[in-house]
VOGU-3710 file (C-alpha; in Angstrom, 3 decimals, decimal comma):
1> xxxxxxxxxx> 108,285/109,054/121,671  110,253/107,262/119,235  113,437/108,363/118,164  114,297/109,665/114,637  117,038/107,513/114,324  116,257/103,702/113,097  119,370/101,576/113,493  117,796/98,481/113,128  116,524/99,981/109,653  119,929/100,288/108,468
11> xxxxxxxxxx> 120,663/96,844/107,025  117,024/96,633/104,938  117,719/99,826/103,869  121,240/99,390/102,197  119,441/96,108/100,380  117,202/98,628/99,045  119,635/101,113/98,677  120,160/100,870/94,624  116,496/101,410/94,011  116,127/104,782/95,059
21> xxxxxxxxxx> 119,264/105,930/93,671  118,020/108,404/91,126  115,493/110,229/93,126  115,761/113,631/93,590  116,050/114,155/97,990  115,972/118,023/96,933  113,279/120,481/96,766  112,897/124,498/95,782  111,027/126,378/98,034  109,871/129,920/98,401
31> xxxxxxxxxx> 108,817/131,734/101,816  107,720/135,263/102,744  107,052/135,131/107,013  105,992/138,193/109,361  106,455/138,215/112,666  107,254/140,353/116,054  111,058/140,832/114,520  113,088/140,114/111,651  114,769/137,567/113,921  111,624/135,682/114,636
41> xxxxxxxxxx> 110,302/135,775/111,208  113,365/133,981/109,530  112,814/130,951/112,773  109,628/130,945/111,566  110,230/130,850/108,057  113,137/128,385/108,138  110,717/125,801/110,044  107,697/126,213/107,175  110,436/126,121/104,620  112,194/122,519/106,063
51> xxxxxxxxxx> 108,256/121,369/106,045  107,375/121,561/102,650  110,543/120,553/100,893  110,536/117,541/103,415  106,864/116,576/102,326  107,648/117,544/98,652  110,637/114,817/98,895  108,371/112,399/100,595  105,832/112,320/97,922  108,095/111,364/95,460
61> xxxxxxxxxx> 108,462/108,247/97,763  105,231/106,901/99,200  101,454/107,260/99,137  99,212/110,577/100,155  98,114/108,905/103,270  101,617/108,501/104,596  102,722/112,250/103,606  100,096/113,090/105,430  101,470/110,658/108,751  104,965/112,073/107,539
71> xxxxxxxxxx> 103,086/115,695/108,414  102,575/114,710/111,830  106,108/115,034/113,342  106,675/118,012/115,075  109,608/120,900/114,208  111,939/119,072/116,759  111,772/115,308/114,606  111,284/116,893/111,113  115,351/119,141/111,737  117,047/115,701/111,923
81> xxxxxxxxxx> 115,928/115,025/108,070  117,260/118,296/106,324  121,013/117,712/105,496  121,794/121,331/103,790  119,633/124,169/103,157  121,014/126,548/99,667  119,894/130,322/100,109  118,761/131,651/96,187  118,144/134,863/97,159  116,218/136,173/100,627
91> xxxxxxxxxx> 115,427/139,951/101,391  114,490/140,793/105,042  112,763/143,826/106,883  111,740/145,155/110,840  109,494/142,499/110,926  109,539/139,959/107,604  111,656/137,298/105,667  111,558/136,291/102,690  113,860/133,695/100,508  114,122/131,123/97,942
101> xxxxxxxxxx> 115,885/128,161/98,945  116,819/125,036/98,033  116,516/122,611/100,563  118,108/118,697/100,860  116,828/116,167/102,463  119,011/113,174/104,474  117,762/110,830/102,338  119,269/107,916/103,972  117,326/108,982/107,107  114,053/109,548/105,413
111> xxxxxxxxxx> 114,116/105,637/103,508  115,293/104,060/106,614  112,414/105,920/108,936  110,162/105,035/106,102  110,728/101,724/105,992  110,895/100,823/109,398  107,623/102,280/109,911  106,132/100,595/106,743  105,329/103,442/104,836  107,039/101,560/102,112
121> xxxxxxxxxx> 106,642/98,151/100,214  109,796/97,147/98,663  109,786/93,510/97,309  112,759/91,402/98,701  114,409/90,882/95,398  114,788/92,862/91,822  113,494/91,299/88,684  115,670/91,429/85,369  111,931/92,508/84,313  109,242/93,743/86,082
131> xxxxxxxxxx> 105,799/92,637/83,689  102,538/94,953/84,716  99,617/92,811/82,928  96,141/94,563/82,490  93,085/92,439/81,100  90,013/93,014/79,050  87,359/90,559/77,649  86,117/91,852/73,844  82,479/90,916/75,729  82,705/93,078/78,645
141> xxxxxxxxxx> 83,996/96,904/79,257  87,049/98,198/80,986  89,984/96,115/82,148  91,086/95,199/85,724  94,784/94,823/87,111  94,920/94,351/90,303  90,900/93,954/90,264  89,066/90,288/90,630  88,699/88,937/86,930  92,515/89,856/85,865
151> xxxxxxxxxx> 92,712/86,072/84,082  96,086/86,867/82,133  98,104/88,182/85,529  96,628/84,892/87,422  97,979/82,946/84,218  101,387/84,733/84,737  101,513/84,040/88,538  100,631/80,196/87,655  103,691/80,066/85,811  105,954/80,590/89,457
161> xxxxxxxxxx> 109,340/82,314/88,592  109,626/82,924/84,709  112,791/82,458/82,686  113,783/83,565/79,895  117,747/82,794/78,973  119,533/84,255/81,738  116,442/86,700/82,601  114,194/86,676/85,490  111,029/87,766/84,919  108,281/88,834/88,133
171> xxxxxxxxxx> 105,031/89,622/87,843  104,226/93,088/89,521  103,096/92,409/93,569  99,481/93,284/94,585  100,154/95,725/97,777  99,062/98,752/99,081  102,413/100,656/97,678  102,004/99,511/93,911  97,924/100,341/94,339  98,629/103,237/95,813
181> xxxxxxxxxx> 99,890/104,867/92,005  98,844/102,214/89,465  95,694/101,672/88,070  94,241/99,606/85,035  94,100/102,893/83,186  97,392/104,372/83,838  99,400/101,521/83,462  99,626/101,229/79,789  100,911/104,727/79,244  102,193/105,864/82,527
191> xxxxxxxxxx> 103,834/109,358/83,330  106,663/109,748/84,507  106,216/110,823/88,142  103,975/107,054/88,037  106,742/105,302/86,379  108,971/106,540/88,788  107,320/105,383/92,035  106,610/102,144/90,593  110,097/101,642/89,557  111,057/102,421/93,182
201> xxxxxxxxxx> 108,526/100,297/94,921  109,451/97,463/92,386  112,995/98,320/92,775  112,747/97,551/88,658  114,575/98,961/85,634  112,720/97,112/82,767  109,756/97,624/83,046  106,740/96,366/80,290  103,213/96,866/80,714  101,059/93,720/78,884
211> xxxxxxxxxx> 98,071/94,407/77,861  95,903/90,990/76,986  92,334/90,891/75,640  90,286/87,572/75,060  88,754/87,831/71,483  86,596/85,025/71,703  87,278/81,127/72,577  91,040/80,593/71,062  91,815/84,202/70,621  94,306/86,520/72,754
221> xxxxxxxxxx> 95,851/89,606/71,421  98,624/90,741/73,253  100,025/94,697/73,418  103,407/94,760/75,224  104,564/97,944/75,621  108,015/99,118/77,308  107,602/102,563/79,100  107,698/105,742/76,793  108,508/103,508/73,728  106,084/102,030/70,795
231> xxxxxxxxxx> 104,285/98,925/71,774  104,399/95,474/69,925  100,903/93,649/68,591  100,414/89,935/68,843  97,592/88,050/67,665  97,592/84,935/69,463  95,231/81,707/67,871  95,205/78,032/69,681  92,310/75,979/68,287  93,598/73,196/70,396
241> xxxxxxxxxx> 93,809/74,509/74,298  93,706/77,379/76,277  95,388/80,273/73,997  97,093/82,098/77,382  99,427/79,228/77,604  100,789/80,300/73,957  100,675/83,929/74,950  102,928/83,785/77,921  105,397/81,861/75,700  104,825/84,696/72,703
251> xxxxxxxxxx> 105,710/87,456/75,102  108,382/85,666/76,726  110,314/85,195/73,200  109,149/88,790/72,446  110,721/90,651/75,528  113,875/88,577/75,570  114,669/89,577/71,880  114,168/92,838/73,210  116,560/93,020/75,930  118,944/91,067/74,396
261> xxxxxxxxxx> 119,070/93,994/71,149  119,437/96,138/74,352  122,152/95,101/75,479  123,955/94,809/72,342  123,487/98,095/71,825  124,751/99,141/75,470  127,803/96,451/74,450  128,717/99,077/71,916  130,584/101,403/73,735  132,798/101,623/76,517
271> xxxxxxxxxx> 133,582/103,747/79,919  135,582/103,932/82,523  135,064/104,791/86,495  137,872/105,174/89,555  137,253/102,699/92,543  138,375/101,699/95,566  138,782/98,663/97,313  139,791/97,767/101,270  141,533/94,386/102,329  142,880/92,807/105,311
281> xxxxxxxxxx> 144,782/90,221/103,383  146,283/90,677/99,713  144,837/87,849/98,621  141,564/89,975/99,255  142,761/91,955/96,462  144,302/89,243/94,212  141,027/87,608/93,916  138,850/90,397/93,125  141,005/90,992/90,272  140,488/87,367/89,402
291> xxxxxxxxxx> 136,447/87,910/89,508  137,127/91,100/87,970  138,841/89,637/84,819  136,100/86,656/84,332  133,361/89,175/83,423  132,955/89,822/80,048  132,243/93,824/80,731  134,938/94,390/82,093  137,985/95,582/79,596  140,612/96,901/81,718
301> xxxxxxxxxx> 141,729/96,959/84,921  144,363/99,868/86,113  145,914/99,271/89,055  146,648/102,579/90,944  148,010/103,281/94,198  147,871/100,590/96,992  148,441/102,227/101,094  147,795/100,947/104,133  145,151/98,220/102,937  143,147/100,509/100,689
311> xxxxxxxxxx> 144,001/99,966/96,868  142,259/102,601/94,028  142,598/101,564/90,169  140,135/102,181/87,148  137,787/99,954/85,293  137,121/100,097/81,848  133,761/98,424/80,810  131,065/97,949/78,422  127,649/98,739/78,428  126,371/100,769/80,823
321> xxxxxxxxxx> 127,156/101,840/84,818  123,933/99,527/85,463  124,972/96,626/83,556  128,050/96,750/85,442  126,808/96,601/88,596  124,451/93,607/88,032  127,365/92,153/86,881  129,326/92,655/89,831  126,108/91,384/92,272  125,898/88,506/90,543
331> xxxxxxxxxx> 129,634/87,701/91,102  129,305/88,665/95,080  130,088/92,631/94,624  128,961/95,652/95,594  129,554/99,026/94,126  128,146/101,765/95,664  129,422/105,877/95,250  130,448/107,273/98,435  131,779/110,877/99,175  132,303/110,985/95,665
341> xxxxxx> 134,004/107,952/94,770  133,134/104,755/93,692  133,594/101,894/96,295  133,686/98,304/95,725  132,648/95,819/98,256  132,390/91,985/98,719
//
């Protein structure tokens, strides 16, 4: 039997680690169990109870079919996941328990197990934007993403890595993960719980959904539409070539406009966050504050206490927390939030 604990998934996991930092690992759950004693009935309760808030977790991660492998462990495998259980309110009796609880999940445990049994798909690096293009032909009905006939997403995929400024932009991955939630029909105005799970898969923050349909011979019109915000319109017309060649380049121009009003807008106002940093030699130190001071987010540094090789001091930056950290990977840093403070490392 294999054991719960995955070491070997520990070092894909922490590359993945930033993408499934805002879901929930927490779950409500209510139980009312009878049994021989009072005693028995709370075992017995407790073990139902870890079950479902483990599974409710899990869906929030990965696809029916491996909730339902997830199921399979037995009482024994499944304890090692549950990192605190909150008691609501319970009532008990000769023979019965009941309770509402709150239950959290190891959540570290659960994404490395995942993902060293491939119950997850996470693509080996994150796109500035993550594109989702859907296709229809004005002569045919319906419209195909990851279907045979998708013309505009093999047009996309032609195109290798797109650019756009300082922008990388990826087209979204056919696998079993991303089919597993998106369809042609959901994809242009997802829900949330969708958008979520293809955010995590895609281990994406922008993400735009771009809808093209062929309107005869040198016609495309293009819908690109950010999720949960209005969607732009763009009649496309090349009476020379191919008019998909113009389109990528329209919706190139169109999303970078886009995300660079974004991030003028995040510009706009400032925060600050407490960090800490461990060296062996103070030059360790010296030159983060070096890298530090070359990024144009960052406003401040204030240098706090410095013992025994660990040093804590404040940042004040830009934008926000997420623009920050980009920043910081693409200058060689790490910040991650650890037993409640922020820790930087390089």
């Amino acid at each position: 039997m294999k054991k719960i604990l995955y070491i070997c998934a520990v070092g894909l996991f922490l590359c993945c680690a930033e993408a499934f930092a805002e879901v929930s690992f927490e779950a409500g759950v209510s139980v009312h169990q009878e049994a021989e004693n009072a005693a028995l009935a709370k075992e017995n309760a407790m073990k139902t109870a870890y079950r479902e808030a483990f599974l409710k977790v899990a869906e929030r991660l990965t696809s029916k079919e491996n909730v339902e492998k997830l199921n399979n462990l037995t009482d024994d495998q499944l304890i090692h996941f549950i990192k605190e259980t909150d008691v609501v309110a319970e009532k008990s009796g000769l023979n019965v328990y009941m309770a509402d609880l709150n239950i959290k999940i190891d959540g570290e445990l659960l994404k490395a197990y995942m993902l060293e049994n491939q119950m997850m798909e996470i693509v080996s690096k994150p796109a500035d934007i993550l594109i989702i293009p859907t296709y229809a032909d004005t002569l045919y009905p319906g419209k195909v993403l990851f279907e045979d006939g998708n013309i505009w997403r093999e047009v996309l995929l032609s195109k290798g890595v797109i650019k756009a400024g300082n922008l990388t932009i990826n087209v979204i991955e056919d696998n079993l993960s991303n089919r597993a939630f998106l369809t042609a029909e959901n994809a242009f105005y997802m829900s949330e719980d969708v958008f979520e799970k293809v955010k995590l898969i895609n281990r994406a923050k922008n993400i735009y959904t771009v809808h093209a349909v062929r309107a005869g011979g040198n016609n495309v019109v293009l819908v690109i539409k950010p999720y949960n915000e209005p969607e732009k319109r763009i009649v496309v017309t090349d009476d020379e070539k191919d008019p998909f060649e113009k389109a990528v380049q329209e919706m190139v121009d169109y999303i970078y406009n886009m995300m660079q009003q974004k991030d003028a807008e995040e510009s706009s106002y400032s925060s600050k966050i407490n960090v800490q940093f461990s060296y062996k030699k103070l030059k360790d130190w010296l030159d983060l504050q070096k890298k530090l001071n070359t990024m144009p987010e960052v406003k401040k540094i204030e240098t706090g206490a410095m013992v025994g090789g660990d040093v804590s001091f404040g940042i004040e930056f830009s934008g926000t927390l997420e623009t920050l950290k980009r920043s910081l990977q693409e200058n060689g840093l790490t910040l991650i939030f650890e037993n409640g403070h922020y820790i930087i490392q390089q």
